[in-house]
C-alpha positions in Angstrom: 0.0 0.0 0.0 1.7 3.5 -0.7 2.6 5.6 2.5 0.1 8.5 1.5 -2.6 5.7 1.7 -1.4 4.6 4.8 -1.5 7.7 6.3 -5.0 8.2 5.5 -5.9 5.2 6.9 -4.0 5.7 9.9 -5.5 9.0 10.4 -9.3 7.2 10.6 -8.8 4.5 12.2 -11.2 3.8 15.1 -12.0 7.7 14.7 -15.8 9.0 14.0 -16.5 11.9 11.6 -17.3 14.1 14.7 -13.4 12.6 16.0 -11.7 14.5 12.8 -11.3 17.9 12.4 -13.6 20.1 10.0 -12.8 23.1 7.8 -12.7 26.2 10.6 -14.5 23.8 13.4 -10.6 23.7 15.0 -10.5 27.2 15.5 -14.1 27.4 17.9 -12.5 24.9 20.0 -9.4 25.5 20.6 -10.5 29.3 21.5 -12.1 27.6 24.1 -9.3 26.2 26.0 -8.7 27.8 28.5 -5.1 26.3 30.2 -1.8 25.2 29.2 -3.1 21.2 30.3 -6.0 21.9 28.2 -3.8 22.3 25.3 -1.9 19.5 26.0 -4.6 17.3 25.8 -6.0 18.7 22.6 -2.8 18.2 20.9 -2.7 14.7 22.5 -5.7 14.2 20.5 -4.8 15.9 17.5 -1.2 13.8 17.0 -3.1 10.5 17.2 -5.7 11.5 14.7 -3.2 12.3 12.6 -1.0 9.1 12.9 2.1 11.0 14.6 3.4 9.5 18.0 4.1 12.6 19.6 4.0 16.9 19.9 6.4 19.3 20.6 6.0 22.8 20.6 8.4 25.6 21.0 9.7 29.0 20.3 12.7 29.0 17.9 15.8 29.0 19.5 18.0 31.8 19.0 21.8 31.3 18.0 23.4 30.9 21.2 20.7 28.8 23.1 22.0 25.3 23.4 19.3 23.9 25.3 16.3 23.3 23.5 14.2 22.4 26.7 14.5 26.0 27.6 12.5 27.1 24.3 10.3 24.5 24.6 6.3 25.5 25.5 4.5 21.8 25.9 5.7 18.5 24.5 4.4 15.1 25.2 7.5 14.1 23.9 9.2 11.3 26.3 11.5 13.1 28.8 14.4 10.6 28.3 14.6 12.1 24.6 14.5 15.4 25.0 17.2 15.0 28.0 19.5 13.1 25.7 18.8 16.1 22.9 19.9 18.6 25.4 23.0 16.6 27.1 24.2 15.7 23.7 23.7 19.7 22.2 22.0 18.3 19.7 20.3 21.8 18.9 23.8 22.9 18.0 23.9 20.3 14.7 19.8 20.6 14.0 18.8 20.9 10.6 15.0 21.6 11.7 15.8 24.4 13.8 18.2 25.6 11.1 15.8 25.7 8.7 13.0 26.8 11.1 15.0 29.8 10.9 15.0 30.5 7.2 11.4 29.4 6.6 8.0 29.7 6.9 7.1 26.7 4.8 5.7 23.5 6.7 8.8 21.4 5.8 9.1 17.5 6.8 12.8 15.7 7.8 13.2 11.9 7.8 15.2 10.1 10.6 17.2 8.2 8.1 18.4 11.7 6.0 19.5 12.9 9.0 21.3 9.9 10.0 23.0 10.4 6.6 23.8 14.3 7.0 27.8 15.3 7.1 27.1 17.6 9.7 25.3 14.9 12.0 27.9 14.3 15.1 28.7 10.3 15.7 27.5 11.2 19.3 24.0 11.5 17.9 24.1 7.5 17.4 22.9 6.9 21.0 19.6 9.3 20.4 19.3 8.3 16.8 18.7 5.0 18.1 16.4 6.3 21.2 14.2 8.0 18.4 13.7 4.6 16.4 13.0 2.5 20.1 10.5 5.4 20.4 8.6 4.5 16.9 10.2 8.0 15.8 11.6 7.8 12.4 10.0 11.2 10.9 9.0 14.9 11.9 7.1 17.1 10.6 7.8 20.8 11.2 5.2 23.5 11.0 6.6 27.2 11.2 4.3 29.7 13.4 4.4 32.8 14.5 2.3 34.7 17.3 0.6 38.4 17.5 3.3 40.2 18.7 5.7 38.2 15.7 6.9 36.0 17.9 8.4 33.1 15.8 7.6 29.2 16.9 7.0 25.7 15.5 4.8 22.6 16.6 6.5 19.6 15.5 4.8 16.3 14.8 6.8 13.2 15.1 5.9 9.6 14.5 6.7 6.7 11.8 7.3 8.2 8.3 4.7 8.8 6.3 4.1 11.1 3.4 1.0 13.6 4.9 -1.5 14.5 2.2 -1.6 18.0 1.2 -5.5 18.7 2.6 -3.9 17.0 5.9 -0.9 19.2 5.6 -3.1 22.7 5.2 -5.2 21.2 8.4 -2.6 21.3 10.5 -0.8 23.6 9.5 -4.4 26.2 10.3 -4.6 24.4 13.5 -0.6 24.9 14.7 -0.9 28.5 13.8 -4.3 28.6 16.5 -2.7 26.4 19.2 0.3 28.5 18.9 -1.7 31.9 19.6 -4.0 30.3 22.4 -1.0 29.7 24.0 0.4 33.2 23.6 -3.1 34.2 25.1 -3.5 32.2 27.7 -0.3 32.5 30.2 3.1 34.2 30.6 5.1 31.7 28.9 6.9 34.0 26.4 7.5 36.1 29.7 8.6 33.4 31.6 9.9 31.0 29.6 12.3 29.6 32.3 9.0 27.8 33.8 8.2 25.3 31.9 6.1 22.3 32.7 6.0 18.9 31.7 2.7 17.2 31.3 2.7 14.7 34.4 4.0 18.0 36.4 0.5 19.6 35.4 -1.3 16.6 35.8 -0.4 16.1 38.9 -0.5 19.8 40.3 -4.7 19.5 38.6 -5.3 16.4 40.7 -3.4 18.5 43.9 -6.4 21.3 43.1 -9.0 19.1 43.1 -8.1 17.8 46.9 -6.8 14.2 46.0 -4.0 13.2 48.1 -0.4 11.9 46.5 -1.6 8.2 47.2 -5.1 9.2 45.0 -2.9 10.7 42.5 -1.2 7.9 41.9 -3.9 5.5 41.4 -5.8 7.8 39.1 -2.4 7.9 36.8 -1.2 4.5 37.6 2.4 5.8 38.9 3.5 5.3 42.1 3.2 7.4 45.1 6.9 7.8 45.1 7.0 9.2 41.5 3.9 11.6 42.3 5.5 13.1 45.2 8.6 13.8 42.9 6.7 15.7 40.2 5.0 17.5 42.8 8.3 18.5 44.5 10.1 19.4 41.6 7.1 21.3 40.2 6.9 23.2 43.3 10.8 24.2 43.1 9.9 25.0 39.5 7.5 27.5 40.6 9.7 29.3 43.1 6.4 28.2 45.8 7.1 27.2 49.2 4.6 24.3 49.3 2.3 22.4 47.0 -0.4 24.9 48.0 1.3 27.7 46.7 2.2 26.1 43.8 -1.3 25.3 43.0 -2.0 28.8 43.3 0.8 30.3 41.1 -0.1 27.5 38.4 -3.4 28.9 38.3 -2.8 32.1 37.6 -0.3 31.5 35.3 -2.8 29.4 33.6 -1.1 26.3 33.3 -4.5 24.8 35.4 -7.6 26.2 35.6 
């Protein structure tokens, strides 16, 4: 079967017509979210739809960043990967961000070009191979910018496929929304020191609600151990002096609502 019709099909499968996204119907709905977690879990939604594995979203670095967890806004991506990105310097030998930086074309790199590039650093063997354990053999880059001109990308990764234009043009509308809700909804661009990982929020939205670290981690099938990290890192994270205040600041910084 050719990729493009596997994509299509992978982009349906076990999915409704209400599931997929229609025309400007993307744009209602993600007005409507209202936090950072919200966001998350849209995009959650919109990468499986779409057949990728995972989401990353970020500001584009400038020349002497070397970390790219510090431009990053909200990722699902595995935190083992982007740990090895950053302890490697990958950013440093990137050809997306390079060309994120000359662009503003949706543009799509495969794993094994990469592997193949002069410029790609024998240390990147270890990741390369992290990516493919991951089912990550293909991202798909989607240049955005914010009302202020702020310059970004939402990144799709997953197995390598060749998107269809109309699927292309979809998400490439959509990233351009997600990218301003986000711009709207919290200080991130201000503070872009702070920045959350998913677990971190879902565990500071169970905190809100009153369940206790022991709930927590039944409700996201971790243990209590693990949900007592997240919550004390995301508290040091937030410069708060307990998980109370941490809530607190989260909330009005609109990473939970």
């Amino acid at each position: 079967m050719p990729w493009n019709a596997l994509m299509q099909d992978t982009m349906t499968i076990g999915m409704t017509d209400t599931d997929l996204p229609r025309g400007g119907d993307f744009a209602s709905e993600i007005a409507r979210l209202e936090t950072q977690f919200d966001i998350i879990r849209y995009m959650r939604r919109i990468t499986q739809i779409f057949g990728f594995k995972t989401f990353l979203i970020c500001a584009i670095p400038a020349i002497d960043v070397e970390r790219l967890s510090t431009s990053t806004l909200i990722s699902n991506m595995p935190a083992e990967l982007l740990n090895k990105y950053d302890s490697l310097s990958m950013l440093r030998f990137s050809t997306g961000v390079r060309r994120l930086r000359e662009t503003t074309t949706p543009f799509q790199i495969r794993l094994e070009d990469w592997e193949k590039e002069s410029g790609t650093p024998g240390s990147a063997a270890d990741y390369i191979a992290m990516l493919r354990q991951n089912g990550i053999f293909q991202a798909d880059y989607f240049p955005v910018h914010d009302a202020e001109g702020g310059r970004g990308a939402v990144i799709l990764m997953g197995p390598e496929a060749e998107l269809p234009m109309t699927a292309a043009m979809e998400l490439q509308m959509i990233s351009i929304h997600v990218y301003n809700r986000l711009a709207e909804i919290g200080s991130v661009w201000r503070n872009s020191n702070t920045v959350l990982s998913e677990r971190e929020i879902q565990c500071l939205s169970w905190t809100a609600a009153g369940k206790t670290s022991a709930e927590i981690a039944g409700i996201l099938g971790l243990s209590e151990h693990t949900v007592n990290h997240y919550l004390n890192h995301v508290t040091k994270k937030l410069d708060a002096v307990n998980r109370t205040q941490a809530v607190v600041k989260a909330m009005k910084k609109g990473y939970i609502s």
